[in-house]
C-alpha positions as CSV (number, residue, x, y, z in Angstrom):
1,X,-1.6,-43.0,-10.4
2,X,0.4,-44.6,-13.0
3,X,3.7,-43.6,-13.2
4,X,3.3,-42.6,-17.3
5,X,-0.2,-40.3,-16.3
6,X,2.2,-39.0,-13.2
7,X,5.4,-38.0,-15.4
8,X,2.5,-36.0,-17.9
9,X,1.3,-34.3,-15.3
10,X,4.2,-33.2,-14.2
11,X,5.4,-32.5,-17.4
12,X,2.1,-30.5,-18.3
13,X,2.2,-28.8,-14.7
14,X,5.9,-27.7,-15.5
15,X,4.7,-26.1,-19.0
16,X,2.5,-23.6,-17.2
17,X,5.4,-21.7,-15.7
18,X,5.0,-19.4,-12.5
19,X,7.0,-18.3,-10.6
20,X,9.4,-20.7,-8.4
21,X,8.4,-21.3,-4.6
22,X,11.7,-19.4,-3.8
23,X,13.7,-17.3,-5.7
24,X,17.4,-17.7,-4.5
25,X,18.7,-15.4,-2.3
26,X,22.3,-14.5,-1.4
27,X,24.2,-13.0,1.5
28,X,23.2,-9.4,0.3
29,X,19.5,-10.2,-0.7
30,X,19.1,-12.0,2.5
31,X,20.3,-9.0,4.7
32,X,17.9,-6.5,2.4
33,X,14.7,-8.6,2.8
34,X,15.7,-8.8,6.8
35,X,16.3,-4.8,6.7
36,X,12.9,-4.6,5.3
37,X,11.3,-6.6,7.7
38,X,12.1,-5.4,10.1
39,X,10.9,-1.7,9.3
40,X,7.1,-3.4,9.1
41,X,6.4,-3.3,13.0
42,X,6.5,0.5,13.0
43,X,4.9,0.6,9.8
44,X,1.7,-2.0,10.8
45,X,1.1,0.0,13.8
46,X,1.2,3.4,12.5
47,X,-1.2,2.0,10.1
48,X,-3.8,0.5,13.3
49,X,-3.4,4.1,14.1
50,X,-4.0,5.9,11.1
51,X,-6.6,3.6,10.2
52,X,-8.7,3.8,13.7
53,X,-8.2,0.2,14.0
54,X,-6.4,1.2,17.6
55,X,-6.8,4.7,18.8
56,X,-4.5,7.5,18.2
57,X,-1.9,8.0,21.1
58,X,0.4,10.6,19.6
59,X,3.7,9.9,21.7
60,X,3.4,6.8,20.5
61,X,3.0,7.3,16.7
62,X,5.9,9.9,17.0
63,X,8.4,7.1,18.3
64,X,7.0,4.6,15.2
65,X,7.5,7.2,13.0
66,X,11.5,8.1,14.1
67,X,11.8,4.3,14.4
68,X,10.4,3.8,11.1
69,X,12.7,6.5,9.5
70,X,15.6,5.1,10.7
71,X,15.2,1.5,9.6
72,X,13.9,2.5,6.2
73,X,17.7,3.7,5.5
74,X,18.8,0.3,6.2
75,X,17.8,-2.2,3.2
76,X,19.0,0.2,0.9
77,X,22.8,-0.5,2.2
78,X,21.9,-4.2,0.5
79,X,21.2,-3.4,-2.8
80,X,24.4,-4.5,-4.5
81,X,24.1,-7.4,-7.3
82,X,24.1,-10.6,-5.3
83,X,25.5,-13.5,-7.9
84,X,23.9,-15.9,-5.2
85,X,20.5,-14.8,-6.3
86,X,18.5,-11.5,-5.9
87,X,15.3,-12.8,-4.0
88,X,12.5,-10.8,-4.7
89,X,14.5,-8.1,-6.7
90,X,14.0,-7.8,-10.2
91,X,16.9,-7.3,-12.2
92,X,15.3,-3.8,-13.3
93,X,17.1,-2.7,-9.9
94,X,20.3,-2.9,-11.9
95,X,19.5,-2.3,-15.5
96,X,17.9,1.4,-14.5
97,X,19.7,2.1,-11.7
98,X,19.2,6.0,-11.7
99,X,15.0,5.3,-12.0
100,X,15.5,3.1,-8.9
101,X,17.9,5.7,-7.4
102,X,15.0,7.8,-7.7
103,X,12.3,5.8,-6.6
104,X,14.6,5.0,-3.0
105,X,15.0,9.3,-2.9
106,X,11.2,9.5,-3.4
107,X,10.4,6.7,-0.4
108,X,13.0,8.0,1.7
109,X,11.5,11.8,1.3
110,X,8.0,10.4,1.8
111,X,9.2,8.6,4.8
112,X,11.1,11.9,6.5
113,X,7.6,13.6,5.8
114,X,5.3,11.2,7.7
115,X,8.0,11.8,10.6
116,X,8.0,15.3,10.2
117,X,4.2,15.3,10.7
118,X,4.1,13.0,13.6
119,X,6.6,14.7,15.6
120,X,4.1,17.8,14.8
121,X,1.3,17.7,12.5
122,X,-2.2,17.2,12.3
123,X,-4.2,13.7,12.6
124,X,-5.3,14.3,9.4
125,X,-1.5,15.8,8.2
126,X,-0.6,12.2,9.1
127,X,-3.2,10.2,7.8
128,X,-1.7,11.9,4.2
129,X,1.6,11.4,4.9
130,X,1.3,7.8,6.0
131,X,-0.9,7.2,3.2
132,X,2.1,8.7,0.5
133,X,4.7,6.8,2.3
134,X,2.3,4.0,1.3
135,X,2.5,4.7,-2.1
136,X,5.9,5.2,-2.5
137,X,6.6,1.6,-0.9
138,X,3.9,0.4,-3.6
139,X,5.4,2.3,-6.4
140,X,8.6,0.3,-6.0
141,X,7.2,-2.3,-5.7
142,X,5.3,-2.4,-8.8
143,X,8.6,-2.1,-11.1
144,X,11.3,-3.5,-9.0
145,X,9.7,-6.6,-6.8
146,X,8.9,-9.9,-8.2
147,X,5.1,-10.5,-7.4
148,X,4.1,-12.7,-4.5
């Protein structure tokens, strides 16, 4: 290609916007996203469970589920402003902090209920509790996550 037609192109490509490949991420934004990861193991297999993908083994689901509530205390210790870039977090975080406040209280009850009914409930007691835990992450998501 001709290196006029290539500069256009990229020129034209740059005009359609998107979202970058990588939003920047700081020290605190790169400790949040880890905290979140590492609250999906527990998550993913309660979900096999729930799901019938792998059969139901209750002593097992009971330990995800305490696991699960632990972790999902830890990313929100990382939500400070990180002036080395936010990752994935909007800037909505910090603009409505008290919405967001609420929306972490919401997940956080949802997540003490699906542990509550695994350490005692019903399949199907589970299956709802899982599936509002769910919710909650998606909720979040929706208004304070920058699409994938």
């Amino acid at each position: 290609m001709n290196p006029l037609k290539a500069a256009a192109l990229l020129l034209l490509l740059a005009a359609c916007g998107g979202q970058p490949a990588g939003e920047p991420k700081g020290p605190a934004s790169q400790e949040r996203s880890a905290a979140f990861k590492r609250m999906m193991p527990e998550f993913s297999a309660m979900g096999k469970m729930v799901k019938g993908d792998e059969t139901y083994n209750a002593a097992k689901f009971q330990a995800y589920a305490a696991a699960f509530a632990d972790a999902a205390q830890k990313p929100f210790e990382h939500f400070q402003n990180d002036p080395q870039g936010n990752g994935d977090a909007l800037p909505a975080v910090w603009q409505q902090p008290e919405a967001f406040k609420r929306e972490q209280d919401a997940f956080l009850a949802a997540v003490a209920e699906l542990n509550a009914k695994a350490q005692g409930g019903s399949l199907d007691d589970i299956k709802a509790a899982y599936s509002a835990a769910g919710a909650s992450c998606k909720s979040c998501h929706d208004s304070y996550r920058r699409p994938k």
